[in-house]
TIDRENFI-377512 format. One record per atom (N, C-alpha, C, CB): residue in three letters; residue number from 0; z, x, y; atom name. Coordinates in pm, whole numbers, plus 50000, padded with zeros to 5 digits. Glycine has a CB too. Example, Ala and Ser with C-alpha at 12.3 -4.5 7.8 and 13.67 -1.06 7.14 Angstrom:
<pts>
+-----+-----+-------+-------+-------+----+
|  aa |   i |    up |  east | north | at |
+-----+-----+-------+-------+-------+----+
| ALA |   0 | 50780 | 51319 | 49431 |  N |
| ALA |   0 | 50780 | 51230 | 49550 | CA |
| ALA |   0 | 50780 | 51320 | 49670 |  C |
| ALA |   0 | 50905 | 51131 | 49553 | CB |
| SER |   1 | 50708 | 51285 | 49775 |  N |
| SER |   1 | 50714 | 51367 | 49894 | CA |
| SER |   1 | 50787 | 51290 | 50003 |  C |
| SER |   1 | 50572 | 51408 | 49940 | CB |
+-----+-----+-------+-------+-------+----+
</pts>
This chain:
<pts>
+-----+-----+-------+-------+-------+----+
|  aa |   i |    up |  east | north | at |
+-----+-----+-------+-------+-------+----+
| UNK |   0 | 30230 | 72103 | 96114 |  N |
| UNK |   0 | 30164 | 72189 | 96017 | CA |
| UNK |   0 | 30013 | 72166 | 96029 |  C |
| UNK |   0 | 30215 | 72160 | 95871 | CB |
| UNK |   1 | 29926 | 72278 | 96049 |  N |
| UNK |   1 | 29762 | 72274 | 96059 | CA |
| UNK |   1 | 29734 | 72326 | 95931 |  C |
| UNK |   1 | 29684 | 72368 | 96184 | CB |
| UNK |   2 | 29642 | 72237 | 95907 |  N |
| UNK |   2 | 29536 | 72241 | 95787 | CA |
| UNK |   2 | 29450 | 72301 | 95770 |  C |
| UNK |   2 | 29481 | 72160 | 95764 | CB |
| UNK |   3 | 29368 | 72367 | 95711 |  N |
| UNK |   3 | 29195 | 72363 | 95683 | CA |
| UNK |   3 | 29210 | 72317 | 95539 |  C |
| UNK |   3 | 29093 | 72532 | 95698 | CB |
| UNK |   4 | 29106 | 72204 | 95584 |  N |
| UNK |   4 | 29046 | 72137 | 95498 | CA |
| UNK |   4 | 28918 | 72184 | 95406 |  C |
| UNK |   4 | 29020 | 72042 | 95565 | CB |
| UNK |   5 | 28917 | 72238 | 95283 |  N |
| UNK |   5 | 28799 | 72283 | 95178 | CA |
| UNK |   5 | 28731 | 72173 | 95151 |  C |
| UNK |   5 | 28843 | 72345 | 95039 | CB |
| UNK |   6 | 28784 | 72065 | 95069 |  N |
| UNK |   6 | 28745 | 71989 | 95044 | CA |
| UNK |   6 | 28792 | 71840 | 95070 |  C |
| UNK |   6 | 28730 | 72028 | 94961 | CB |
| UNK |   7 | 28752 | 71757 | 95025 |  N |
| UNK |   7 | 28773 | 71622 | 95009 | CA |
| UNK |   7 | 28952 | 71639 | 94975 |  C |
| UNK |   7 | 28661 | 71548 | 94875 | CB |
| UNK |   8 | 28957 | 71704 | 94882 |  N |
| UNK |   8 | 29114 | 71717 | 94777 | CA |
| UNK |   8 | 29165 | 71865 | 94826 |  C |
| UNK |   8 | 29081 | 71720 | 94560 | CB |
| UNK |   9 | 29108 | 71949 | 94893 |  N |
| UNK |   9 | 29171 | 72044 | 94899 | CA |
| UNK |   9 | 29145 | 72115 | 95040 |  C |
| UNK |   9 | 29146 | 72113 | 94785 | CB |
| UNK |  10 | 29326 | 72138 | 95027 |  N |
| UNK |  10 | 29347 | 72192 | 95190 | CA |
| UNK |  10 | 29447 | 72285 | 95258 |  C |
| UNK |  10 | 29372 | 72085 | 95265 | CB |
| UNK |  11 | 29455 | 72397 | 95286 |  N |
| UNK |  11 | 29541 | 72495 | 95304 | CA |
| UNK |  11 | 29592 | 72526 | 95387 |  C |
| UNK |  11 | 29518 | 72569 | 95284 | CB |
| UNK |  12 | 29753 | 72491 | 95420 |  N |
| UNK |  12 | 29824 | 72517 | 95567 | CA |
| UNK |  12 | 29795 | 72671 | 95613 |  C |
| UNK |  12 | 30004 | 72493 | 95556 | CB |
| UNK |  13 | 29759 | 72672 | 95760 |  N |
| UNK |  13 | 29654 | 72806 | 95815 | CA |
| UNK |  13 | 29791 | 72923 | 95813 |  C |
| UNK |  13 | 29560 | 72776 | 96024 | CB |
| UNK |  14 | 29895 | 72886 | 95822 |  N |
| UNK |  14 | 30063 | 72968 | 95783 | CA |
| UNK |  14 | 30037 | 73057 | 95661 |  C |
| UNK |  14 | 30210 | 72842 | 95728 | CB |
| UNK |  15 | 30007 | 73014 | 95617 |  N |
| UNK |  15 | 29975 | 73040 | 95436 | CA |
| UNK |  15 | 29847 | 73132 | 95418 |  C |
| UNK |  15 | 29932 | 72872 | 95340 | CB |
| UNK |  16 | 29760 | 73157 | 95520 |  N |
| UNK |  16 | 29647 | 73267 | 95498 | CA |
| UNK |  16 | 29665 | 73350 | 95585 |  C |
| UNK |  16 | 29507 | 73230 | 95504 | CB |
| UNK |  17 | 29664 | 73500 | 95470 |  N |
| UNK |  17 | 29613 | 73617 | 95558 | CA |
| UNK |  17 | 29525 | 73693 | 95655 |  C |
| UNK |  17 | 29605 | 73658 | 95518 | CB |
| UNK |  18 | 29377 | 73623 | 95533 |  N |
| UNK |  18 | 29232 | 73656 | 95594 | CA |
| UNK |  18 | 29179 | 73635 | 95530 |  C |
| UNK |  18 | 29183 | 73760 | 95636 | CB |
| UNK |  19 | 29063 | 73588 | 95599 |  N |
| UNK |  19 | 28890 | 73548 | 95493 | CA |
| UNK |  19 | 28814 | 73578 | 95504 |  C |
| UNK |  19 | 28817 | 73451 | 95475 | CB |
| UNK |  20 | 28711 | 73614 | 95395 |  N |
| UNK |  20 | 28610 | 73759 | 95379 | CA |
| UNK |  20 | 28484 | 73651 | 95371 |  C |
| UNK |  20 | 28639 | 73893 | 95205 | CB |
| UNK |  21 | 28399 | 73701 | 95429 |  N |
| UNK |  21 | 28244 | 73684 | 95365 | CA |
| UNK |  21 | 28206 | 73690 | 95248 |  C |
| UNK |  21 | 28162 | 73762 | 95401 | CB |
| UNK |  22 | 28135 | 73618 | 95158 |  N |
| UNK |  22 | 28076 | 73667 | 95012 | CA |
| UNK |  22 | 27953 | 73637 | 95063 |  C |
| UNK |  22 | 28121 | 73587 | 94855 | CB |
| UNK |  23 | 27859 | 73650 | 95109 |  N |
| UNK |  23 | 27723 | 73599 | 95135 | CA |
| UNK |  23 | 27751 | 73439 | 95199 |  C |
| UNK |  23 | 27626 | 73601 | 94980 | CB |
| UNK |  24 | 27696 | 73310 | 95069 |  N |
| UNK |  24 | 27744 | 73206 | 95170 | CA |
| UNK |  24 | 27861 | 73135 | 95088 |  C |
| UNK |  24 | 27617 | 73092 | 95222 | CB |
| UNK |  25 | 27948 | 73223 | 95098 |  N |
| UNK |  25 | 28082 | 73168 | 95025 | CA |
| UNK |  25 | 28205 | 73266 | 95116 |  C |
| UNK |  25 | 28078 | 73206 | 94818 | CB |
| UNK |  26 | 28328 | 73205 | 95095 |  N |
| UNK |  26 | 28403 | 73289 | 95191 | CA |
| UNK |  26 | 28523 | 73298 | 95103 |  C |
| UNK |  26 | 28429 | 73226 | 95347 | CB |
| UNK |  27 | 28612 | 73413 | 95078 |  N |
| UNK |  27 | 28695 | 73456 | 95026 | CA |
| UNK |  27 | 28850 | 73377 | 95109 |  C |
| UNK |  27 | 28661 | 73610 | 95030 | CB |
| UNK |  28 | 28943 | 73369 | 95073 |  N |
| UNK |  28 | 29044 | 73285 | 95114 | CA |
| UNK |  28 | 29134 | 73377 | 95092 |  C |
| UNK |  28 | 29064 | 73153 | 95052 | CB |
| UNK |  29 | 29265 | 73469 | 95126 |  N |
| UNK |  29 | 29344 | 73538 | 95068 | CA |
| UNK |  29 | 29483 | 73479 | 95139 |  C |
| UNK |  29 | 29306 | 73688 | 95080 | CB |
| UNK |  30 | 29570 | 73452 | 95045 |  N |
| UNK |  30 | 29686 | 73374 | 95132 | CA |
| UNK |  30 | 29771 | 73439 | 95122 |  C |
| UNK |  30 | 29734 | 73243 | 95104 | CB |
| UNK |  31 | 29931 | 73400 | 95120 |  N |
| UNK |  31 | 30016 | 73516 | 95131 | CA |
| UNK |  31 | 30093 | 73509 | 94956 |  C |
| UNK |  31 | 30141 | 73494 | 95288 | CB |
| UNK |  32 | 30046 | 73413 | 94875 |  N |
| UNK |  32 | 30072 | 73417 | 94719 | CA |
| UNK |  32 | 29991 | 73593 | 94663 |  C |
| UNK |  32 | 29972 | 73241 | 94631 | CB |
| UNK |  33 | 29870 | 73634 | 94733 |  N |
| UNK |  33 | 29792 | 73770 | 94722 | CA |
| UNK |  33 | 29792 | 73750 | 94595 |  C |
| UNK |  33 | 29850 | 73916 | 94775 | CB |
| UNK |  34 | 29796 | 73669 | 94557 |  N |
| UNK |  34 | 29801 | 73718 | 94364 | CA |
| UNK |  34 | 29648 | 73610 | 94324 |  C |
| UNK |  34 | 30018 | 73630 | 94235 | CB |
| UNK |  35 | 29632 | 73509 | 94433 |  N |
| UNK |  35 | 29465 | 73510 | 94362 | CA |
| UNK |  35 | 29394 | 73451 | 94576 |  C |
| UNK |  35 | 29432 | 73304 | 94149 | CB |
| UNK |  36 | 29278 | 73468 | 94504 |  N |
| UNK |  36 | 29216 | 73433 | 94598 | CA |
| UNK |  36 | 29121 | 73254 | 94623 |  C |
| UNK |  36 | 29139 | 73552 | 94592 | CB |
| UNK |  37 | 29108 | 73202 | 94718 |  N |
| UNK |  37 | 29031 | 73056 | 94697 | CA |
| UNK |  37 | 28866 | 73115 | 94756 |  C |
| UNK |  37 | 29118 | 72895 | 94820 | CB |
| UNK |  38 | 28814 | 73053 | 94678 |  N |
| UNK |  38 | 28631 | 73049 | 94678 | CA |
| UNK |  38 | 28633 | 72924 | 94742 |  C |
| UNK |  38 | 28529 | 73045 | 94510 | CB |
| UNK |  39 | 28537 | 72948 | 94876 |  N |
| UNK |  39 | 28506 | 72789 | 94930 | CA |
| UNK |  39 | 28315 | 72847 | 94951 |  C |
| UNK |  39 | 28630 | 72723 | 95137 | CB |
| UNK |  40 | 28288 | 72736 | 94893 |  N |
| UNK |  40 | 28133 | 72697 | 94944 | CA |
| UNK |  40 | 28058 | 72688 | 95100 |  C |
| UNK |  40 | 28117 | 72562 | 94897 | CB |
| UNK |  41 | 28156 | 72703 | 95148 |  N |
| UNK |  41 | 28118 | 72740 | 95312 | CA |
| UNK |  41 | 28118 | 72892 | 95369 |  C |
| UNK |  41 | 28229 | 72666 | 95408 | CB |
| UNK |  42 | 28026 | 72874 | 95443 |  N |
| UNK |  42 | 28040 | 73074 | 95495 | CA |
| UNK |  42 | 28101 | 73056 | 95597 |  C |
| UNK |  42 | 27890 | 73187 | 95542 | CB |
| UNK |  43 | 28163 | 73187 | 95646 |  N |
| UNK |  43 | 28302 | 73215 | 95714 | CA |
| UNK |  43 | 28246 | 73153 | 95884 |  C |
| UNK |  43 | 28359 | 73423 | 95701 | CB |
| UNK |  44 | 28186 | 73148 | 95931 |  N |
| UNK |  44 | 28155 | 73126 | 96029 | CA |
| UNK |  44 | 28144 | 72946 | 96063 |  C |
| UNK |  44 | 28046 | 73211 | 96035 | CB |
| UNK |  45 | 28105 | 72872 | 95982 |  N |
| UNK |  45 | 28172 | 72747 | 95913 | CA |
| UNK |  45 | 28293 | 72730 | 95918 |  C |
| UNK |  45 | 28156 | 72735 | 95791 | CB |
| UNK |  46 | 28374 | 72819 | 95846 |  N |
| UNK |  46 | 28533 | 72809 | 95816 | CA |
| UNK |  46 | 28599 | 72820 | 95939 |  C |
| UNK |  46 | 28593 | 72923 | 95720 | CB |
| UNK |  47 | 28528 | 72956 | 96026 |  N |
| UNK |  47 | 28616 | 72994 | 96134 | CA |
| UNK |  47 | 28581 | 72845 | 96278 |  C |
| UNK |  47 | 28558 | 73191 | 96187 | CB |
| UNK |  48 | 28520 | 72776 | 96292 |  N |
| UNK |  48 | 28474 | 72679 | 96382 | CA |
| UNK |  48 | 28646 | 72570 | 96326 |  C |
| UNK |  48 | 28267 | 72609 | 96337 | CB |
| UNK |  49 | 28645 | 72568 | 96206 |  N |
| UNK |  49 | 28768 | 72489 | 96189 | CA |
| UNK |  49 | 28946 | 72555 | 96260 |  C |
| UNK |  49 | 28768 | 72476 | 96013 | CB |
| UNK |  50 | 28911 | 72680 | 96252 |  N |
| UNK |  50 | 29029 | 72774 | 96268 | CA |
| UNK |  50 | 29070 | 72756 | 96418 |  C |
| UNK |  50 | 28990 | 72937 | 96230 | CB |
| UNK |  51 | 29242 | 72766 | 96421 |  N |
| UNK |  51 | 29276 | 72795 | 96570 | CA |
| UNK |  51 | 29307 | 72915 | 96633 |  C |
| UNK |  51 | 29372 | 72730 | 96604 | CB |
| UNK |  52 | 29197 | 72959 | 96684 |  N |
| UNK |  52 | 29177 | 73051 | 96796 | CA |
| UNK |  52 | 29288 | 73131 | 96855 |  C |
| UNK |  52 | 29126 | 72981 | 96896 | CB |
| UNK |  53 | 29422 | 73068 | 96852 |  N |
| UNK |  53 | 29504 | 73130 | 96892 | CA |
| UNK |  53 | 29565 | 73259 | 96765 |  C |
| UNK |  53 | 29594 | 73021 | 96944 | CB |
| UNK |  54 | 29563 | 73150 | 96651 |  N |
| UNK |  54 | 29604 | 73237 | 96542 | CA |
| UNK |  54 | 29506 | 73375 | 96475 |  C |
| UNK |  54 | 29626 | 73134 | 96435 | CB |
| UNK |  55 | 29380 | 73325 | 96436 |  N |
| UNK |  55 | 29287 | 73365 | 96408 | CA |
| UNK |  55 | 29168 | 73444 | 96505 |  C |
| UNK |  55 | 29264 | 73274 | 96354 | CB |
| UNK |  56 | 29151 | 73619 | 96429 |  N |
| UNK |  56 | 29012 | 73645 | 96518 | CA |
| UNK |  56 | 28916 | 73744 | 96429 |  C |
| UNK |  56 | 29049 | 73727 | 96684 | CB |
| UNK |  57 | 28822 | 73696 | 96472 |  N |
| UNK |  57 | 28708 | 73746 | 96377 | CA |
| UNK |  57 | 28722 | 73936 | 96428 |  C |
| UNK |  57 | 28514 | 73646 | 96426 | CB |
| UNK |  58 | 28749 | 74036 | 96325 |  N |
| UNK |  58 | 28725 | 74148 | 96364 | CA |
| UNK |  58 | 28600 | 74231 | 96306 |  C |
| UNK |  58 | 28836 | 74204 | 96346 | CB |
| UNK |  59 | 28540 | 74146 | 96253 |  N |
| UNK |  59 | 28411 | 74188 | 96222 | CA |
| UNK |  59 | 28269 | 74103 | 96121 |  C |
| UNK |  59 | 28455 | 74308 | 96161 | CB |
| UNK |  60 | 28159 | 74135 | 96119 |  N |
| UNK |  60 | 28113 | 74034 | 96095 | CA |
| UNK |  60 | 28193 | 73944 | 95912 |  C |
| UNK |  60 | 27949 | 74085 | 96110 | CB |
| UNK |  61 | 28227 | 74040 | 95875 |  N |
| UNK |  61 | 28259 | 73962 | 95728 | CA |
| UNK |  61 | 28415 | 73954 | 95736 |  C |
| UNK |  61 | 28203 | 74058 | 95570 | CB |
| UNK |  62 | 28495 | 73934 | 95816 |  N |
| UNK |  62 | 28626 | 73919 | 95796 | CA |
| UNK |  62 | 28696 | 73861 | 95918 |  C |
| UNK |  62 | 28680 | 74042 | 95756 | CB |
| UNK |  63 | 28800 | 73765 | 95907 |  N |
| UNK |  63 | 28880 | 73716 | 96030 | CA |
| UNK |  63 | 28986 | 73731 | 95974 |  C |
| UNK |  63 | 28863 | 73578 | 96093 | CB |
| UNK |  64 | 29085 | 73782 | 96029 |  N |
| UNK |  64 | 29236 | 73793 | 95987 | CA |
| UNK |  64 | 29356 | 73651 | 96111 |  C |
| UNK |  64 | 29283 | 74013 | 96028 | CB |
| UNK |  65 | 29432 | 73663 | 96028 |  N |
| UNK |  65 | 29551 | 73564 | 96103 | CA |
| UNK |  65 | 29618 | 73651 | 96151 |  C |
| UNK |  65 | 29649 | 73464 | 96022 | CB |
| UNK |  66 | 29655 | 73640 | 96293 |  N |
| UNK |  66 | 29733 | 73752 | 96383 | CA |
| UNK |  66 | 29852 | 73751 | 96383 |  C |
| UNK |  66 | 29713 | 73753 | 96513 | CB |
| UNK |  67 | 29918 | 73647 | 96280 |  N |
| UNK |  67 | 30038 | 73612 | 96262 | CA |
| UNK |  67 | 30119 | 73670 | 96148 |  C |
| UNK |  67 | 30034 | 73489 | 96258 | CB |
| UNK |  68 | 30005 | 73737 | 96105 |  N |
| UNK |  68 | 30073 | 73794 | 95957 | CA |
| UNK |  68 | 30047 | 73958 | 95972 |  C |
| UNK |  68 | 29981 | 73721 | 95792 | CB |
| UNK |  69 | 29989 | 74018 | 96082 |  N |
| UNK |  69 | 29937 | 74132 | 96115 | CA |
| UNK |  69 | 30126 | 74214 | 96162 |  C |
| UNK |  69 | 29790 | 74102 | 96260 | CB |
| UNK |  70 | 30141 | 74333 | 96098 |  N |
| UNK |  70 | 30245 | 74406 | 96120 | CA |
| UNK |  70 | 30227 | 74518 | 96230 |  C |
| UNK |  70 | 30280 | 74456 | 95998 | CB |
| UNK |  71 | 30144 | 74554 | 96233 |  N |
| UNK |  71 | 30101 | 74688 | 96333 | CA |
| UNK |  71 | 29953 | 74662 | 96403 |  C |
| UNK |  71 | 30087 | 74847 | 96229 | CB |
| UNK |  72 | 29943 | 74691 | 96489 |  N |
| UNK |  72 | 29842 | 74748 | 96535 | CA |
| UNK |  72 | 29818 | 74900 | 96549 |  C |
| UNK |  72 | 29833 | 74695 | 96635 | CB |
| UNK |  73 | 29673 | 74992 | 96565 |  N |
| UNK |  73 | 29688 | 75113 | 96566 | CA |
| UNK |  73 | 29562 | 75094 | 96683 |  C |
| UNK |  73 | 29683 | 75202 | 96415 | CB |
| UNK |  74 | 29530 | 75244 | 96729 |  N |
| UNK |  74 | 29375 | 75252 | 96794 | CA |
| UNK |  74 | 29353 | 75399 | 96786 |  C |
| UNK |  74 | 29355 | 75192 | 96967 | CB |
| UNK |  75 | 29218 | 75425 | 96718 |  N |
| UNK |  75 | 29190 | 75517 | 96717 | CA |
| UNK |  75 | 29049 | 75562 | 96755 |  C |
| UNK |  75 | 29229 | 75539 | 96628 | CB |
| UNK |  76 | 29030 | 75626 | 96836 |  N |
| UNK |  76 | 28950 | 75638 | 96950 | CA |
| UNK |  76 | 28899 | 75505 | 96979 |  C |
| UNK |  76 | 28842 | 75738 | 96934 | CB |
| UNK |  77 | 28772 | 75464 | 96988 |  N |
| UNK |  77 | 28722 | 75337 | 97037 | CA |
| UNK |  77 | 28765 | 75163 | 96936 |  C |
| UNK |  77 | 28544 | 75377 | 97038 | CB |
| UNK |  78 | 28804 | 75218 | 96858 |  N |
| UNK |  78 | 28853 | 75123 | 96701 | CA |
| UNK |  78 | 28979 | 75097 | 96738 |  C |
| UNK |  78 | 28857 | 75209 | 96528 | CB |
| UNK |  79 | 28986 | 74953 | 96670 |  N |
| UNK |  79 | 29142 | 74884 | 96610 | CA |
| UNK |  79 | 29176 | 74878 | 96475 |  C |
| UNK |  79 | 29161 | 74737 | 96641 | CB |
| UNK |  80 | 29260 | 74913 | 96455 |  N |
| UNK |  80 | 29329 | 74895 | 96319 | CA |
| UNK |  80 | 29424 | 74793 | 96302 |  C |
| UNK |  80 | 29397 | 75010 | 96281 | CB |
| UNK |  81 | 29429 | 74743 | 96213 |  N |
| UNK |  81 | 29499 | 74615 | 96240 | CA |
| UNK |  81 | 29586 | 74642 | 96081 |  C |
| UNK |  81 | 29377 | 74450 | 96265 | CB |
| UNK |  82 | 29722 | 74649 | 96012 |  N |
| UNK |  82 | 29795 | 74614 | 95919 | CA |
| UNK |  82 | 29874 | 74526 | 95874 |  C |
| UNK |  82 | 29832 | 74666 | 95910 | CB |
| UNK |  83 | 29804 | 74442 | 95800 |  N |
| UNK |  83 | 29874 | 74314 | 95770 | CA |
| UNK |  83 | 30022 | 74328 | 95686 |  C |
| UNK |  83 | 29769 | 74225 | 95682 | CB |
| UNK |  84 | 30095 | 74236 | 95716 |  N |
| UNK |  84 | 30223 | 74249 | 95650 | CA |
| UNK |  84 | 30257 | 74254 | 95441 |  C |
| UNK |  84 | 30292 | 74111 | 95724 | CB |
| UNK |  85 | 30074 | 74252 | 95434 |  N |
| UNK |  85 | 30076 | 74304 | 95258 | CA |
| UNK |  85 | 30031 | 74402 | 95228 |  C |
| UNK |  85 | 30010 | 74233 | 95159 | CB |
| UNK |  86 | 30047 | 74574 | 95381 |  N |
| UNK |  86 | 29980 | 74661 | 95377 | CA |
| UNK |  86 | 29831 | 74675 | 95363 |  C |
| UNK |  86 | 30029 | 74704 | 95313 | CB |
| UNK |  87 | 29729 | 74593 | 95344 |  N |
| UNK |  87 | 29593 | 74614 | 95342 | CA |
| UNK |  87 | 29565 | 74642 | 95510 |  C |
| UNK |  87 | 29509 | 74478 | 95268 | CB |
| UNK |  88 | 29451 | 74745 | 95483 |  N |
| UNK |  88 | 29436 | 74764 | 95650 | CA |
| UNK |  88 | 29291 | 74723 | 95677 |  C |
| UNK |  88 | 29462 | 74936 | 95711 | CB |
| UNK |  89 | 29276 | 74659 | 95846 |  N |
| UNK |  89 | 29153 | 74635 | 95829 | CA |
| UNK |  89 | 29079 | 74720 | 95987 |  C |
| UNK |  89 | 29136 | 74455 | 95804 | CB |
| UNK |  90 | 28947 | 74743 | 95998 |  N |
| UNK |  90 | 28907 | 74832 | 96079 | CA |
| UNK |  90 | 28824 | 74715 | 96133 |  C |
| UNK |  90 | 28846 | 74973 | 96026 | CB |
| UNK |  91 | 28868 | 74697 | 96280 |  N |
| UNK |  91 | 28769 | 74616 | 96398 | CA |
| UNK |  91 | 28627 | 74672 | 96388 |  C |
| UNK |  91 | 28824 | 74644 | 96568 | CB |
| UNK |  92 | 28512 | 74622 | 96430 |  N |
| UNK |  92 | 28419 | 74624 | 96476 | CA |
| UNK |  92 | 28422 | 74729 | 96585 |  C |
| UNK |  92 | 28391 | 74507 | 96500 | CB |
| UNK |  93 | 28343 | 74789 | 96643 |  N |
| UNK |  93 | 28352 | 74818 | 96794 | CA |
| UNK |  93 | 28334 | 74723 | 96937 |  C |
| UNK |  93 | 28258 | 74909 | 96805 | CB |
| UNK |  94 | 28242 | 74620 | 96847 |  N |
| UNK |  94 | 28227 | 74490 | 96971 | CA |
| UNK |  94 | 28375 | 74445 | 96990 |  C |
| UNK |  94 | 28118 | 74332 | 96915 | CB |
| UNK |  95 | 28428 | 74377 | 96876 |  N |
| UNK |  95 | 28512 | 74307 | 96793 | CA |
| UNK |  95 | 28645 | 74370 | 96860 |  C |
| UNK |  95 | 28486 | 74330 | 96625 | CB |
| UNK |  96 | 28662 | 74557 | 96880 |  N |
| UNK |  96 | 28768 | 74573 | 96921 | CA |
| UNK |  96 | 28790 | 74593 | 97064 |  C |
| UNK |  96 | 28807 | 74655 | 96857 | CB |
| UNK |  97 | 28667 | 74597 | 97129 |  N |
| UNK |  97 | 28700 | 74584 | 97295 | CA |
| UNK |  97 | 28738 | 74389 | 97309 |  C |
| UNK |  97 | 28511 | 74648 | 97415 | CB |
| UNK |  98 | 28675 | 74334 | 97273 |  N |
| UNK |  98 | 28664 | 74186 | 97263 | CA |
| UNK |  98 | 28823 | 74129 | 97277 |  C |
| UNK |  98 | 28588 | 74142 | 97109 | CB |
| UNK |  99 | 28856 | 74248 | 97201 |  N |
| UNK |  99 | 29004 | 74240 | 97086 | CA |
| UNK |  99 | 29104 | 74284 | 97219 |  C |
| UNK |  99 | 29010 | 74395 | 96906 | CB |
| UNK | 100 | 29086 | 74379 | 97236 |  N |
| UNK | 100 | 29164 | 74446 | 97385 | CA |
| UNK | 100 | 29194 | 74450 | 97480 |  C |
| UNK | 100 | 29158 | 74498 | 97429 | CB |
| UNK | 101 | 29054 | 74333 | 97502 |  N |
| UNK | 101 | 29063 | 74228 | 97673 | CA |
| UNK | 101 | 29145 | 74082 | 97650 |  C |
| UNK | 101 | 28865 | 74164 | 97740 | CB |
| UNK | 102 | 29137 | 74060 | 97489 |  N |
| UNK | 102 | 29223 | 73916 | 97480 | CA |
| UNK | 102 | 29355 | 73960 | 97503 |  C |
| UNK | 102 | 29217 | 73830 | 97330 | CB |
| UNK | 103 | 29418 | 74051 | 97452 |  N |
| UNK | 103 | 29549 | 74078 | 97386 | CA |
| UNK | 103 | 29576 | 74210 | 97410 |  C |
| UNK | 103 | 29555 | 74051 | 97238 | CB |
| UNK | 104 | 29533 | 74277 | 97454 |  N |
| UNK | 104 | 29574 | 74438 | 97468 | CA |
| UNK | 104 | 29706 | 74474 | 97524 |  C |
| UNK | 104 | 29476 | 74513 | 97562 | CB |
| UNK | 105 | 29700 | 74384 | 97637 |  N |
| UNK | 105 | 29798 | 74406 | 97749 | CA |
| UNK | 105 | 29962 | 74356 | 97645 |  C |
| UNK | 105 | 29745 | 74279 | 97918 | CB |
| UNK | 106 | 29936 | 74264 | 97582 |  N |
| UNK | 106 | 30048 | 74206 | 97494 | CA |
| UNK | 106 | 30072 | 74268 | 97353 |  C |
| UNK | 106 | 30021 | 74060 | 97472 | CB |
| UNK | 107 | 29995 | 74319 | 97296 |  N |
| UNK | 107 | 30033 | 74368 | 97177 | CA |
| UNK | 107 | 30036 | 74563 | 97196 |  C |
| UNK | 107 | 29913 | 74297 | 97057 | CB |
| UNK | 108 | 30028 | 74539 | 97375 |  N |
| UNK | 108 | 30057 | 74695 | 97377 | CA |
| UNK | 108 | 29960 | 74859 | 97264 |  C |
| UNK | 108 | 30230 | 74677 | 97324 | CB |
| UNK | 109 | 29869 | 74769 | 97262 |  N |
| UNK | 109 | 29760 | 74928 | 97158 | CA |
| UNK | 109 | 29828 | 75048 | 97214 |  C |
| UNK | 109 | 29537 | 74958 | 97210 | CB |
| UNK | 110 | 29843 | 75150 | 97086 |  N |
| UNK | 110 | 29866 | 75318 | 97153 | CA |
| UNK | 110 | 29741 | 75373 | 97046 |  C |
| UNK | 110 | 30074 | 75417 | 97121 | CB |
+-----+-----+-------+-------+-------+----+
</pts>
């Protein structure tokens, strides 16, 4: 079981998160409880240096989603769409979704 560690006392198996948002320099935590969110004092780019790469990818500057909890992929013209398994949808970057297409394209099959 992998961790991220918030604090000293607090620490969240990476299984357990959906995606984490930017607030300026605070980062939104959304897990799969969806019924509240964790506030950490670190900005996402902080957070994401802890994250494993395999699970996790940044699709734009204020958001990284877990690819493990993602139900669909879509593509529409140069864009990725990505639908997580609690229906919220999220829209790649354009950097973010070629980036996205050379890691994984070939495997998660985009139409």
């Amino acid at each position: 079981m992998s961790l991220l560690k918030l604090t000293r006392k607090q620490e969240i198996d990476l299984y357990e998160i959906l995606y984490l948002e930017s607030d300026i320099n605070y980062t939104k935590i959304f897990t799969l409880e969806a019924v509240y969110s964790i506030t950490s004092a670190k900005t996402l780019g902080t957070i994401q240096q802890q994250l494993d790469r395999e699970l996790f990818f940044r699709i734009n500057r204020g958001q990284v989603i877990n690819l493990n909890h993602v139900s669909n992929y879509t593509k529409k013209g140069s864009l990725v769409i990505a639908e997580m398994i609690n229906g919220h949808q999220f829209v790649f970057s354009r950097r973010r979704s070629k980036d996205f297409e050379k890691r994984q394209g070939e495997f998660y099959n985009l139409k």
